[in-house]
C-alpha positions, 0 to 999 in steps of 0.5 A: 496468511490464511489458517485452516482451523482444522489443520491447526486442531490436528496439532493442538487441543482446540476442542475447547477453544473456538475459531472466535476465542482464537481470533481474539487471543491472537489478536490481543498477543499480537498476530493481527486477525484480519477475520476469520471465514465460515466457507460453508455460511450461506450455503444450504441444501448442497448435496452430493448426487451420482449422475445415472443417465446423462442424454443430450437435451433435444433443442441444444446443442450444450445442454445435457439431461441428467438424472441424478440419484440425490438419496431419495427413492426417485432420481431427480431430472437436472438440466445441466450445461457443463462440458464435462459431465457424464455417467457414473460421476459423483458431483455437487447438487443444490436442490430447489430453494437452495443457496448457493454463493452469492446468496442465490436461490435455486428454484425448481424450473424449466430450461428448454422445455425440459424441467430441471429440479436443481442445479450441479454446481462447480466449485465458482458457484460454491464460493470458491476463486478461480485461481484455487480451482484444479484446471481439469475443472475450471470451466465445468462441475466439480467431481466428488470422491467416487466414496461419497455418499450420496444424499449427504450434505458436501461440506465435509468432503469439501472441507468447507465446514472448516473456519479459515483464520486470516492472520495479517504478518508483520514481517517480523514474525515471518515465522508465523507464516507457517502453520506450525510456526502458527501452532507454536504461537496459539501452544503458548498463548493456551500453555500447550505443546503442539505434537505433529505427527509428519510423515517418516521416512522410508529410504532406498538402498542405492544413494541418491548421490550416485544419480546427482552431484551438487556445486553452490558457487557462493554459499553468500547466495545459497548457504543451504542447499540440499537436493533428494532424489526419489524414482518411480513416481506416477504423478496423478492428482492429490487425494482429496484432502490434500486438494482441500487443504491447499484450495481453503488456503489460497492455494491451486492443486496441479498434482499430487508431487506439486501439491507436496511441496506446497503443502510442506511450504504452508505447513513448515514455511520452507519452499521447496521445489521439485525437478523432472530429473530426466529433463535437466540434462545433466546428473550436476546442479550448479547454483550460481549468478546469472550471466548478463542477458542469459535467457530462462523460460519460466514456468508461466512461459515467459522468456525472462532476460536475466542480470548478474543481480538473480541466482539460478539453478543450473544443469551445470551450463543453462539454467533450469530454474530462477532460484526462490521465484520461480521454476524453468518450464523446461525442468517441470513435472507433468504426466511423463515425470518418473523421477523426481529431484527435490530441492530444499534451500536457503537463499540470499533475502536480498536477492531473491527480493530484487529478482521478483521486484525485477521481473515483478514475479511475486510468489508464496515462496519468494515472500518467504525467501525474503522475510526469513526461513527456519533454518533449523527445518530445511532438512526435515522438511525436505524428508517429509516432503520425499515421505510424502511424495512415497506414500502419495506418488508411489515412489522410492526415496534414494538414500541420503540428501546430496549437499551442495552447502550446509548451514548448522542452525544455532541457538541464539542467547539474549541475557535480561534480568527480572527488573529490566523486565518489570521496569519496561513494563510497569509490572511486579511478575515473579521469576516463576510468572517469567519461568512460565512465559518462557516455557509457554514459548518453548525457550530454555532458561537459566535464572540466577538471582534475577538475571536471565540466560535465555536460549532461543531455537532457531524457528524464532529467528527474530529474537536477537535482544533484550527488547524482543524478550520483554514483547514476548513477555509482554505478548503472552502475559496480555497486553490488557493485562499491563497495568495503566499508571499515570506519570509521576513527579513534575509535568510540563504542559506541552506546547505548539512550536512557532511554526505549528502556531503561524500553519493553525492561524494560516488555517483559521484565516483562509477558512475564515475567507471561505476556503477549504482544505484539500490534501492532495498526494505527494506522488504524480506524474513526471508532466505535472511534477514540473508544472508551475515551477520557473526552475524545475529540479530534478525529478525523484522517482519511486523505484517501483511505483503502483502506476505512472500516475504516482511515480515522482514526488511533486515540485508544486501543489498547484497540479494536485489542486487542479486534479481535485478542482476538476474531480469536484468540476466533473461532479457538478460541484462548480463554486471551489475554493480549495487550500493545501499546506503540504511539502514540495520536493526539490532536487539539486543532485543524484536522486538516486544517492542523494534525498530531496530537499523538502520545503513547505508550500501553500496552495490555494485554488478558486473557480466558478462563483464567489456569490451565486446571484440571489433575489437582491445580490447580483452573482459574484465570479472569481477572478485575479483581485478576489484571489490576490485580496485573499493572500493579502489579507492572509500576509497583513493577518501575519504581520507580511503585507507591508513587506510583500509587493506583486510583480507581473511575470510571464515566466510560469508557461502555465499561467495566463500571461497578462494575468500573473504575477510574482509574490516578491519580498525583500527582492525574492521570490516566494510565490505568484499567483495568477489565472491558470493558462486556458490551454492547461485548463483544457488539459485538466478539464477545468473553467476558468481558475485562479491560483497561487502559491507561497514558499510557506517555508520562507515567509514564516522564516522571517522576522516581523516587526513588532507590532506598535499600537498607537492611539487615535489621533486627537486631531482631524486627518486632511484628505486629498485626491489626486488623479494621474493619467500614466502610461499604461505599462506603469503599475499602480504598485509602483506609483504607490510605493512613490507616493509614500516614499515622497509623501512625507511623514503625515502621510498615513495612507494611500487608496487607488479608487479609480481606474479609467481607460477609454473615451477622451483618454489618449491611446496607451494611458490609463487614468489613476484616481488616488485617495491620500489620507494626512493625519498629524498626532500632534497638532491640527495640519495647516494646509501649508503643509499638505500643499507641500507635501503634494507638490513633492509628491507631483514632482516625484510622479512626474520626473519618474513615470512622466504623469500628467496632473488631470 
């Protein structure tokens, strides 16, 4: 919500008081201030000139020479470009070494052979945005009042010597979006009453109700609606300071019956929207919903196909306008406009929400309509508007605002006592520091021996509890102004749940293994949502998401990393480790009834070079061993390595299928791990990378063993190797896992230190070369006992993967 200063001194004493001090109080009372803009800072040596003599320049076709009367007693020679300048206008000058937006310098100079002492400037080169700027002047130079002086600097006619006070509205205080909803806030923040001096009504005799005849057909969807009819108007554009005021917030002027109702929209919060009564082809307004697939071409020319879901305003059959949003092009006021049909409304919040989410049609209005509206002022602001358009227009308000629904605003009461005030807060204030707060804030209130009866006017809709009252006590008393206690009585140290400690020790061990945390959005695409996963779910989708590339919650981290690998590939910054904790989403059922189940996943990522080669160490790339050391080092650090066992797989179709494997405990499986499909590492434009990921959720579900110390053996460990030659399909796991289970109970440990697969070795076998380690705690072992506990272990081998003793 932007504030003119200005504006707000025209009902409030600030003669005192600051655009600076302003921001800081409202700031510290709760209404954040996003800043507060100096339209005019920058600026210098901008003037208001009269052009006297305007020729076509001699060597083109566009420019013209100008000579403009500046205040001095020569007229000054300008070249200028823009279509639209002519004799006898009053226009903006920036004289040489002037500053104009942007921060740049006019210098006297030469365009065409012609000297150009300046520039006329349009309102783009004085700061101003293209959306605020009046259409007639939109690609050319700005006119001035034919009664401003030449000489004089612009600010003033311009309004931009004004400050512009930036107010970021929480939707629950919707009734500061509004400048005198703004005015009552900034009175009770410096105890003043805001005095408004709005334009009174002057009525006709003849009835507007003879020319009009209101049906709401659910007063659910409009419970007020109220129309006022006013005759004779010459539409032309707005005065000059209304143009202002609408330019400095925000806002295009159009023309003078336009322009009313959007200042009654900013000055009361209340839209308003204004008919050409001759167009709607009928004398009746009905309000009602839309009928499916019923058509309205909208103010910005676009056929709309409405739904049951929009409430329109009609003639009676067709509809004239989207209630809340937006105006029909059909019903729009223009030049040949004499008669003008206000509407003043309240409609459903609901509704109007959906209808702009709809057809994406977001407007000052419907941002009103959905957060909230004074219903105590709809009428009256309607009646000034209809005063203004008389004065501004020239035309004559009918008697009497015809009714289509009435809504009878009433006081809200919320009971408190002083104590429950001064318990929230910390705070000792008396009944007569409350009494003032209250009145500061224009409620009424009855006070019986602590206990309050406070009456809330309708303009603060959004106090309906006692929690509202003490913020608003709060708020005005001052926050900074709130004493700081310390907590009394016994304290107790707060601690990490299990789960929080096992995710910070997960972080130490994998950055300690050189890895870095990435964190990645939860939002993607439907195609990569579904990649990395061997069962997708159903996919959960934002109604409304800001692009395609964020619309549906992820089922995997792995895409999200591979994004942030190749946005640091394309950078040049080629070695990456990365590792992410975050939550996957899963859906079993309706998305749209039912929420997703959420389950927290561990990502980790790695590409280019582990080492980079140096003057004595060789480069080191990635691969699948370096990736799967690291996750067992992170399960035997939790306590998980001797339960986890690795399981090649092909049922991931974006990953390598000889280099991937499954991550299984107790028979479940919570991860894989693997090289990423080099055709998906074509799509993400990425070398190549290795992945894993881990059902976090499971694997700190379960219940480790304790862990055992043991004391070194006083007796020395027997080594033993042994070399197989295996059927190549046999995994190392597997033979592993035999040998111990067959090894007997000295059997301590067990290394793979040698694989061999080429010359002299049979054509689909591959050589294994073990390492096994006996240690008994208790006695010295005799080789008896190892030699049996090998034959055991070659019998085993032999009868299952039919092994051959090398």
């Amino acid at each position: 919500m932007l504030v003119s200063y200005k504006w707000l001194g025209e009902y409030l004493d600030l003669s005192n008081i600051s655009a600076k001090d302003l921001e800081t109080q409202m700031s510290l009372t709760g209404i954040e201030v996003e800043g507060v803009e100096l339209p005019a800072e920058g600026l210098k040596k901008i003037v208001v000139g009269e052009v006297k003599e305007c020729i076509p320049h001699p060597d083109s076709d566009h420019l013209s020479i100008c000579q403009v009367d500046i205040g001095e007693a020569e007229l000054s020679q300008i070249v200028c470009g823009a279509p639209n300048v002519k004799v006898g206008i009053k226009v903006i000058v920036a004289l040489p070494n002037s500053r104009i937006a942007g921060n740049v310098k006019i210098k006297k100079g030469k365009m065409r052979g012609q000297v150009s002492n300046g520039m006329i400037c349009s309102l783009q080169e004085l700061g101003y945005s293209d959306s605020v700027i009046p259409k007639e002047f939109a690609d050319g130079i700005y006119y001035l009042p034919q009664d401003a002086e030449v000489g004089t600097e612009v600010f003033s006619y311009l309004e931009m010597d004004d400050s512009i006070i930036d107010l970021s509205i929480t939707p629950n205080r919707a009734d500061a979006l509004s400048i005198r909803g703004v005015a009552y806030e900034v009175g009770a923040i410096y105890r003043q009453t805001p005095v408004f001096n709005d334009e009174v009504l002057v009525e006709a005799t003849e009835k507007a109700s003879d020319k009009i005849k209101i049906t709401v057909a659910d007063t659910a969807d409009a419970p007020a609606y109220q129309i006022r009819v006013i005759e004779n108007v010459k539409i032309a554009p707005s005065p000059q300071w209304l143009q202002n005021r609408l330019m400095n917030e925000g806002i295009r002027p159009i023309n003078n019956v336009v322009d009313i109702t959007n200042y009654i929209l900013l000055l009361f919060g209340q839209p308003l929207h204004a008919f050409d009564y001759n167009k709607l082809g009928s004398q009746e307004i009905l309000v009602r919903r839309a009928e499916p697939a019923e058509k309205l071409t909208t103010l910005d020319d676009v056929e709309r196909s409405l739904t049951t879901e929009n409430i329109v305003i009609t003639n009676g059959s067709k509809p004239v306008a989207l209630a809340g949003v937006m105006g029909g092009l059909d019903s729009e006021i223009d030049q040949g406009t004499t008669t003008v049909a206000l509407e003043a409304a309240m409609f459903d919040s609901v509704s109007i929400r959906k209808t702009s989410q709809q057809f994406n049609l977001r407007s000052e209005s419907s941002t009103r309509f959905e957060k909230g509206i004074n219903q105590g002022t709809i009428a009256e602001a309607c009646d000034v508007a209809a005063a203004m358009i008389a004065k501004l227009a020239g035309g004559q308000v009918l008697a009497g605002a015809v009714e289509g629904s009435k809504i009878i605003p009433e006081d809200a009461l919320v009971g408190i006592t002083l104590a429950k005030i001064n318990r929230s807060l910390g705070t000792d204030l008396t009944e007569e520091q409350v009494n003032e707060i209250l009145s500061a804030l224009g409620f009424g209130y009855e006070v019986v021996e602590g206990n309050y009866s406070i009456t809330i006017p309708p303009r603060r809709w959004d106090i309906t509890i006692e929690a509202d009252i003490i913020e608003e006590v709060a708020r005005i008393y001052g926050y900074d102004n709130l004493p700081s206690t310390l907590p009394s009585g016994e304290t107790v140290a707060g601690s990490l749940t299990a789960e929080q400690r096992v995710t910070r020790q997960i972080r130490g061990i994998l950055e300690g293994s050189g890895l870095s945390e990435a964190i990645s959005y939860a939002l993607t695409t439907a195609e990569k949502s579904v990649e990395f996963t061997v069962q997708p779910t159903k996919l959960t989708r934002l109604d409304w998401p800001m692009s395609e590339e964020r619309s549906v919650l992820r089922q995997n981290l792995i895409s999200g990393l591979l994004d942030d690998v190749a946005y640091n590939s394309a950078r040049k910054n080629n070695n990456i480790a990365l590792y992410e904790i975050g939550r996957v989403f899963f859906q079993e059922h309706d998305p749209l009834k039912d929420l997703p189940q959420e389950v927290k996943h561990l990502g980790l990522a790695i590409s280019g070079n582990w080492t980079d080669k140096d003057w004595q160490t060789a480069g080191q790339k990635v691969d699948f061993y370096l990736l799967k050391g690291i996750v067992e080092t992170l399960l035997e650090e939790l306590g998980l390595a001797e339960q986890i066992s690795f399981v090649q797989t092909t049922a991931i179709k974006e990953m390598h299928p000889g280099r991937a494997a499954e991550i299984v405990f107790d028979n479940q499986v919570v991860g894989f791990i693997g090289q990423v499909h080099p055709a998906i590492a074509k799509t993400y434009d990425i070398k190549e990378t290795y992945v894993a990921e881990l059902d976090l959720q499971a694997l700190l579900a379960v219940e480790k063993a304790p862990l055992v110390y043991q004391e070194v053996s006083k007796y020395p460990s027997v080594s033993r190797d042994i070399a197989l030659l295996v059927p190549e399909t046999v995994a190392s796991g597997d033979i592993v896992a035999t040998i111990g289970e067959f090894g007997g109970r000295f059997l301590t440990n067990v290394d793979l230190f040698d694989v061999y697969q080429g010359e002299n070795i049979e054509a689909g076998k591959k050589s294994l070369a073990y390492s096994l380690t006996f240690v008994n705690h208790e006695a010295t072992l005799t080789d008896e006992e190892i030699n049996a506990a090998m034959e055991k272990i070659t019998k085993s081998l032999i009868d299952q993967f039919a092994v051959e003793i090398r």
